[in-house]
C-alpha positions as CSV (number, residue, x, y, z in Angstrom):
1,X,0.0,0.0,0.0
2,X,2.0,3.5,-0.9
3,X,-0.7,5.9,0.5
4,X,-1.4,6.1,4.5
5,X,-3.9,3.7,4.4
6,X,-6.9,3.9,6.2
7,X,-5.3,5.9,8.6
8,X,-1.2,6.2,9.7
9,X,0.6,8.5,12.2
10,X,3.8,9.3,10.9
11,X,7.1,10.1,12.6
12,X,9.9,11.9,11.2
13,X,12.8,10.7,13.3
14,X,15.1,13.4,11.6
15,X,12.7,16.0,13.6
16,X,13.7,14.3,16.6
17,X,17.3,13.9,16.1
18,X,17.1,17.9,15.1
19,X,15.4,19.0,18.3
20,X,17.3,17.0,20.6
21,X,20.7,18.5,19.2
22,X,19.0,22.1,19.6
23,X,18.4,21.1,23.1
24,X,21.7,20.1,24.2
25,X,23.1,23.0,22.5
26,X,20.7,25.2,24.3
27,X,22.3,23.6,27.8
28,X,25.9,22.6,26.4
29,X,27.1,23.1,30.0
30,X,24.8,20.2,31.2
31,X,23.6,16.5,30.4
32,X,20.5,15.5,28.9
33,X,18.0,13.5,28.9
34,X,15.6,12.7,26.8
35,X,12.3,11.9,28.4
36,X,10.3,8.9,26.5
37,X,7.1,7.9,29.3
38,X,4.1,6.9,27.7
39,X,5.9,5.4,24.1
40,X,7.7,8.3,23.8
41,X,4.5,10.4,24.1
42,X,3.1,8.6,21.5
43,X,6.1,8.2,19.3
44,X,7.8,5.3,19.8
45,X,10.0,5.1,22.9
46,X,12.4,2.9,21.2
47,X,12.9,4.9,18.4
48,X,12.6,7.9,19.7
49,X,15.3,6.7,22.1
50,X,17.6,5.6,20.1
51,X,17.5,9.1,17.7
52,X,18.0,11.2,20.8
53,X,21.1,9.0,22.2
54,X,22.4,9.5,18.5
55,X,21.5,13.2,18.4
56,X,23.7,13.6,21.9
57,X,21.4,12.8,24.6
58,X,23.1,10.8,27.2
59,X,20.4,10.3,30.1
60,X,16.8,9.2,28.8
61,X,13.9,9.7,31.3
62,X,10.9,7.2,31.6
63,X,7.4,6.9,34.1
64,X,7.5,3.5,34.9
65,X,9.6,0.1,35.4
66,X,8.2,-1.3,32.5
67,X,8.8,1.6,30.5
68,X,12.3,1.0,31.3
69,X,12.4,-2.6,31.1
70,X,11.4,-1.9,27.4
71,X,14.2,-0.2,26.6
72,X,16.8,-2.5,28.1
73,X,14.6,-5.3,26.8
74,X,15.5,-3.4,23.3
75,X,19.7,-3.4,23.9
76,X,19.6,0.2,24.9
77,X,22.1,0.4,27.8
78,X,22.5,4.0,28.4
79,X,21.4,5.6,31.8
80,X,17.7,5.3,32.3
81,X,15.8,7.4,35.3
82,X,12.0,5.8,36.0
83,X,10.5,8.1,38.6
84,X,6.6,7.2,39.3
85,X,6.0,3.6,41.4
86,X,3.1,2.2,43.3
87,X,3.6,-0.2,46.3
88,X,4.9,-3.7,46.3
89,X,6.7,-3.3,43.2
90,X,10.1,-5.7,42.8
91,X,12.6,-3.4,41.9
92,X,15.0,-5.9,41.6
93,X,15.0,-6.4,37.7
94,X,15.4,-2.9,37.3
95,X,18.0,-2.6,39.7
96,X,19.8,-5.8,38.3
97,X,19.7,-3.8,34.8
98,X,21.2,-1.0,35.7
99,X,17.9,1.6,35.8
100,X,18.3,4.1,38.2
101,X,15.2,4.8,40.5
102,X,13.4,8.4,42.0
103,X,12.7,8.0,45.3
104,X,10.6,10.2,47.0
105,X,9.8,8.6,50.5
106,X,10.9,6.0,53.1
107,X,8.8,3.7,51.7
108,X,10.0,4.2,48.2
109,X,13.5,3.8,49.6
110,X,12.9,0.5,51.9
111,X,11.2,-1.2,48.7
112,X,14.3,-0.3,46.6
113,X,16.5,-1.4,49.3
114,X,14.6,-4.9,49.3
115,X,15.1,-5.1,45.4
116,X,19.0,-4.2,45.7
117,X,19.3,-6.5,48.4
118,X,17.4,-9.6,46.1
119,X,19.6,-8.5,42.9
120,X,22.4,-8.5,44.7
121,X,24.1,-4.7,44.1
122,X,23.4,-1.6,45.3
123,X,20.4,0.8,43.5
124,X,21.5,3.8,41.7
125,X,18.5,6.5,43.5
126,X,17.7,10.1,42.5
127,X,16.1,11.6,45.6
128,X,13.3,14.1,45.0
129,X,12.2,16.9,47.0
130,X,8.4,18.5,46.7
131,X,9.7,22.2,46.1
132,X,6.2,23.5,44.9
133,X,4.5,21.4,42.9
134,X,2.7,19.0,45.5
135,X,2.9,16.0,43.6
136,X,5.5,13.5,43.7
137,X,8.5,14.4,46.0
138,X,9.5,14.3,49.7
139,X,8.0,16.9,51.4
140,X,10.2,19.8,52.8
141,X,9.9,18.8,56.6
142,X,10.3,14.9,56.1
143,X,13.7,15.8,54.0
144,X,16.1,15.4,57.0
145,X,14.5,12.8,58.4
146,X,14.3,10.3,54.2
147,X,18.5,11.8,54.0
148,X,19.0,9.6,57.3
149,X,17.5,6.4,56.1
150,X,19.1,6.7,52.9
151,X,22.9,7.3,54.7
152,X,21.8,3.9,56.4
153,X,21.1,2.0,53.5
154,X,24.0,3.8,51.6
155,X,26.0,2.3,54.4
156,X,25.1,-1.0,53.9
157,X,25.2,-1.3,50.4
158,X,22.0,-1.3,49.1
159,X,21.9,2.6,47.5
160,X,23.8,4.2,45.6
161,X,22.7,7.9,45.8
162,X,22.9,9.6,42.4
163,X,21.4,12.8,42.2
164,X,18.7,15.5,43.7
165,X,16.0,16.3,41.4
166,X,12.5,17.8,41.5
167,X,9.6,19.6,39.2
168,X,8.6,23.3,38.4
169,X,5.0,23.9,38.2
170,X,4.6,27.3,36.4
171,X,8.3,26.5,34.0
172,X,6.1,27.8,30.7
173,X,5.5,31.2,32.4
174,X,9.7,31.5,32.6
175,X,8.9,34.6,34.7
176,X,6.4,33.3,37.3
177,X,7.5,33.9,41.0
178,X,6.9,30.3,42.0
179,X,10.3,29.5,40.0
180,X,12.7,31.2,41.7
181,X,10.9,30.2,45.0
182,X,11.5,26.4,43.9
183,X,14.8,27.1,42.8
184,X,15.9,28.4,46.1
185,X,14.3,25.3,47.8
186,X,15.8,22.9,45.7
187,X,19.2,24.5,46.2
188,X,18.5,24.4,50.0
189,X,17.7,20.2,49.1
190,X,20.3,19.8,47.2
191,X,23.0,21.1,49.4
192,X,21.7,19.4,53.0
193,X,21.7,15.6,51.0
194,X,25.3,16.8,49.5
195,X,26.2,17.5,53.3
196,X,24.9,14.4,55.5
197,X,25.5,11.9,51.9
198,X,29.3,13.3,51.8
199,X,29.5,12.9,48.3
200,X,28.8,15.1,45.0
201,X,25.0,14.7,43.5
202,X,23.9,15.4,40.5
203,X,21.0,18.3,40.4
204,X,18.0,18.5,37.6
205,X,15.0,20.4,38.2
206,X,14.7,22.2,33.9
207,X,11.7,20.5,32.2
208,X,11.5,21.2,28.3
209,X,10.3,24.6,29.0
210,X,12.9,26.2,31.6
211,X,15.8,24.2,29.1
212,X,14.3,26.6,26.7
213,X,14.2,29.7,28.6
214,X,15.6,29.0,32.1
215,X,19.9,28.6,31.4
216,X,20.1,29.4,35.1
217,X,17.9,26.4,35.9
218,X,19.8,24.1,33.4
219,X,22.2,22.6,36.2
220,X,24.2,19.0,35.9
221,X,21.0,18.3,33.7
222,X,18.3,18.7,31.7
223,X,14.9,16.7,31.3
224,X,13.2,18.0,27.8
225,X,10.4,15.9,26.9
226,X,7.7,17.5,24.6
227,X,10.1,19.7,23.2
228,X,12.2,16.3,22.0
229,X,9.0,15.8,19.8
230,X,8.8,19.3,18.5
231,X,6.1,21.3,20.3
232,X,6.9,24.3,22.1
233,X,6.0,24.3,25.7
234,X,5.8,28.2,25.8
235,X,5.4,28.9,22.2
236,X,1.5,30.2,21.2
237,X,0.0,27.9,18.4
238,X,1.2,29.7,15.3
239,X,4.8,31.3,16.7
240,X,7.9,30.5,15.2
241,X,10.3,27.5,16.8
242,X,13.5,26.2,16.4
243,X,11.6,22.8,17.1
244,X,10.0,20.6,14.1
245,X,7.0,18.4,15.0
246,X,7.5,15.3,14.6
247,X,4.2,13.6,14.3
248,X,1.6,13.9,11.0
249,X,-1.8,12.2,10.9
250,X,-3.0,11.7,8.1
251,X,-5.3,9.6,5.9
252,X,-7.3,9.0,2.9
253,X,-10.4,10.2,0.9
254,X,-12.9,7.4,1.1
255,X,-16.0,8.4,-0.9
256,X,-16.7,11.9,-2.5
257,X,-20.4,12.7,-3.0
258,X,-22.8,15.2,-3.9
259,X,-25.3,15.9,-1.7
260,X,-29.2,18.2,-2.2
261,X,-29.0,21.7,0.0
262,X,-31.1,21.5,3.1
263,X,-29.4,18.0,4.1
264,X,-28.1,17.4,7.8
265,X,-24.7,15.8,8.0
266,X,-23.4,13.5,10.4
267,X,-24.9,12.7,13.8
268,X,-27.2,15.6,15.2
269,X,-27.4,17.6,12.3
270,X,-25.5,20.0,13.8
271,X,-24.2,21.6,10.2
272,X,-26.5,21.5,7.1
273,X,-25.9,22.2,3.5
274,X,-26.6,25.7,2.8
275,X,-26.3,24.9,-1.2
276,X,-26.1,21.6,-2.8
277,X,-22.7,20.6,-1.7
278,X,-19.8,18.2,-2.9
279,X,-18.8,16.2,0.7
280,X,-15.6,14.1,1.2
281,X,-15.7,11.1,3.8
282,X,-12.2,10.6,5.7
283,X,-11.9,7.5,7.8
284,X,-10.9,8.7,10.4
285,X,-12.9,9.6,14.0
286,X,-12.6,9.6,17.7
287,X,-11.4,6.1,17.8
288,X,-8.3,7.0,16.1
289,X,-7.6,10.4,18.8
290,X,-9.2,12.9,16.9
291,X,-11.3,14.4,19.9
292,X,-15.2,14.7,19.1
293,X,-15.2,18.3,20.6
294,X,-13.2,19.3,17.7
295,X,-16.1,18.6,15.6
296,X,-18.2,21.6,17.7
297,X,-16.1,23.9,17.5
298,X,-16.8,24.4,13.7
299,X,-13.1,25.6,13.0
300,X,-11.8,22.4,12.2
301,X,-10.0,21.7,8.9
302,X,-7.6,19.0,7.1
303,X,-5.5,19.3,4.1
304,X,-5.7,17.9,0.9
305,X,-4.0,18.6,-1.7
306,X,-2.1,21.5,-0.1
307,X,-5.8,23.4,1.0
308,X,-7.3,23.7,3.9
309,X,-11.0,22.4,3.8
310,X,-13.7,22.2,6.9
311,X,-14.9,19.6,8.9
312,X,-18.6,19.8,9.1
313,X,-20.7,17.9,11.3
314,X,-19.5,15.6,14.3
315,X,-16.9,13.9,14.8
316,X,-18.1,10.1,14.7
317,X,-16.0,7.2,16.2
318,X,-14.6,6.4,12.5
319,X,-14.9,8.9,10.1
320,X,-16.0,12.8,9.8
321,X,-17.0,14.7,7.0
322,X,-15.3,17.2,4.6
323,X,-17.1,20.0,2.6
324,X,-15.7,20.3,-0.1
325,X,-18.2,23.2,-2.2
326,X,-20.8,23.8,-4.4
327,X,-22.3,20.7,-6.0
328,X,-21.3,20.1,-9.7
329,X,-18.0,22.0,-8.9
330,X,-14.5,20.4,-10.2
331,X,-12.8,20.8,-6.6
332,X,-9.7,18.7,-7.5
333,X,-9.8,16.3,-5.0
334,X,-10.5,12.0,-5.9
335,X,-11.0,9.2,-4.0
336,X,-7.9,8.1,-2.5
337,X,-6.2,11.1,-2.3
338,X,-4.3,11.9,1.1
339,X,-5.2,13.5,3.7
340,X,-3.4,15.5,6.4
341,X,-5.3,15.9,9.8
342,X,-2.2,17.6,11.2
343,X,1.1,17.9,10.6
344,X,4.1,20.3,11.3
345,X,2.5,23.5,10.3
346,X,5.0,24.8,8.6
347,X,3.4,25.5,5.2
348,X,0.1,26.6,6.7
349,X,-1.6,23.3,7.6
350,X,-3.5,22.1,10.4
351,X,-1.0,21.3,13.6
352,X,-1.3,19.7,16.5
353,X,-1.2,23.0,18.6
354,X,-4.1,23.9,17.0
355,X,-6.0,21.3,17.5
356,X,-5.2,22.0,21.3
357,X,-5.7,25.5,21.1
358,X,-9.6,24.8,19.4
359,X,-9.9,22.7,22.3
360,X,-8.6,24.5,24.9
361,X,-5.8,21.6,26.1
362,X,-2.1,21.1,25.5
363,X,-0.2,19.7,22.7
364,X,0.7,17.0,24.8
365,X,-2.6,15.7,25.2
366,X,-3.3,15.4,21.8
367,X,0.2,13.4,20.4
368,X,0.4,11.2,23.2
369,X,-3.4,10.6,22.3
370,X,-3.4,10.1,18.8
371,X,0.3,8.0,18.8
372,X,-1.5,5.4,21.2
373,X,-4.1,4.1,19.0
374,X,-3.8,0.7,18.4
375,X,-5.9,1.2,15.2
376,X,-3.6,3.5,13.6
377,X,-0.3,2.3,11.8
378,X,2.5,3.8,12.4
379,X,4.9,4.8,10.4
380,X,8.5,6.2,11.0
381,X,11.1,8.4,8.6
382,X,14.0,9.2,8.5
């Protein structure tokens, strides 16, 4: 099949490899990592991790042990972080494969201990403080106290205490208040484990965003993770980026049809022809991550054949509808032909920014979304 199919995401690995140099440029004086949780937000964890270590990433960041048990599982042996872990989970594969672990409380720490102690060599931690955000992270007045039990299992054997790290909460407003606040609490972190560990630690705190805009906050490293796939973190839908998307949905013209004016379209009615009017069916609907909001909002458009043309009607679990013009019109477009339900933007065409910006979400939401379906093939270049 040469055309998308039915429906294909497509990812353009030479985006990646060009955003991930611009980001270790942008912090030349620190490591990076590339963050790859949840497939590589919908790219392709493997792939995406391999492009990045290529491109001069040397850390890559992941959510969960079996996140990271995919890449080792893949030959990747470079330094892998996994940060987020429910109770009772047996860290001793991880540990015996080298990932190193966040640890944000005792019991975090005594569960890594056990799984050190049952792969027989000491886990490689990265202790995070709360500074702010009130999510994951050892709260400020229980610091002292998790710095004591990790000296004890540092003493035995069992950790091997890395680094310091947290999260900002406002890093795509680079001049909020709240940063410098966390900054100064972090440093305050940083130095009392430093002191009671006796050693050197490593100290990361700069998301995609404060990479971007934050040098001050770059430290020993750096944690980009959308802006690895090419959407701006603080850029406005629209505003030129050094970064290239990497992600394109598109798909196919199934039928083209003419249809009477007065007809309702689609589920609902919601849009009727105001003329007779030539409609194009795209297989593609909500089952495939393009949100059925979109659909409402009456400003959605694809591409084909390099012009933009609306979306009318909802949004139905497998296909939407495409108006094309006035009946008995030549409009240039066949069965078959591609479509592009977003792409980089960069002639013009629909993005994946905008489709957050129509709905009111992040960009994040929508590639980690749409690079997930198991109904979509996937495609990669370059």
């Amino acid at each position: 099949m040469t055309g998308p199919g039915r429906a294909e995401v497509r990812i353009d690995l030479d985006a990646i490899r060009h955003n991930v140099r611009h980001l270790a440029g942008l912090a030349a004086g620190a490591a990076t990592m590339a963050v790859v949780k949840a497939d590589g937000y919908g790219h392709g964890a493997v792939d995406v991790a391999r492009t990045a270590l290529d491109a001069g990433a040397g850390w890559l960041g992941v959510c969960t042990l079996e996140e990271a048990a995919e890449l080792r599982a893949a030959g990747i042996t470079a330094p892998v972080l996994s940060w987020l872990h429910v109770p009772d989970e047996d860290f001793a594969p991880a540990v015996a494969t080298g990932v190193d672990l966040g640890v944000a409380s005792r019991r975090d720490l005594a569960a890594v201990a056990a799984g050190a102690r049952a792969a027989g060599r000491p886990a490689r931690i990265h202790l995070k403080i709360d500074t702010g955000l009130s999510r994951n992270g050892c709260p400020p007045q229980d610091w002292g106290d998790l710095l004591e039990a990790v000296a004890d299992h540092a003493a035995a054997g069992e950790v091997d205490p890395v680094a310091v790290w947290t999260h900002l909460a406002h890093a795509d407003a680079p001049a909020h208040p709240t940063i410098g606040m966390q900054a100064d609490r972090f440093d305050a972190a940083h130095a009392a484990a430093s002191t009671r560990l006796g050693r050197s630690l490593l100290a990361h705190l700069a998301n995609s965003a404060a990479t971007l805009t934050r040098p001050d906050l770059h430290r020993d490293l750096v944690r980009p993770g959308i802006a690895v796939y090419g959407l701006d973190p603080v850029a406005a839908a629209g505003e030129p980026t050094a970064l290239r998307p990497a992600m394109s949905l598109r798909s196919r013209v199934a039928l083209v049809k003419t249809v009477a004016a007065g007809e309702g379209v689609s589920y609902g009615h919601i849009w009727t022809t105001p003329t007779e009017r030539t409609l194009a069916l795209v297989p593609v609907g909500y089952a495939d991550g393009l949100p059925r909001l979109l659909g409402s909002t009456g400003k959605l458009t694809v591409g084909i054949g390099g012009v933009r043309r609306p979306v009318v009607g909802r949004v139905c679990m497998d296909q939407v509808v495409v108006d094309l013009g006035p009946g008995g019109a030549d409009h240039g477009v066949a069965e078959g032909d591609e479509v592009l339900l977003f792409g980089d933007g960069s002639d013009g065409g629909p993005s994946a920014a905008e489709w957050a910006e129509l709905l009111g979400t992040i960009h994040y939401e929508i590639v980690t979304g749409v690079g997930s379906r198991p109904r979509l093939r996937r495609t990669v270049v370059g």
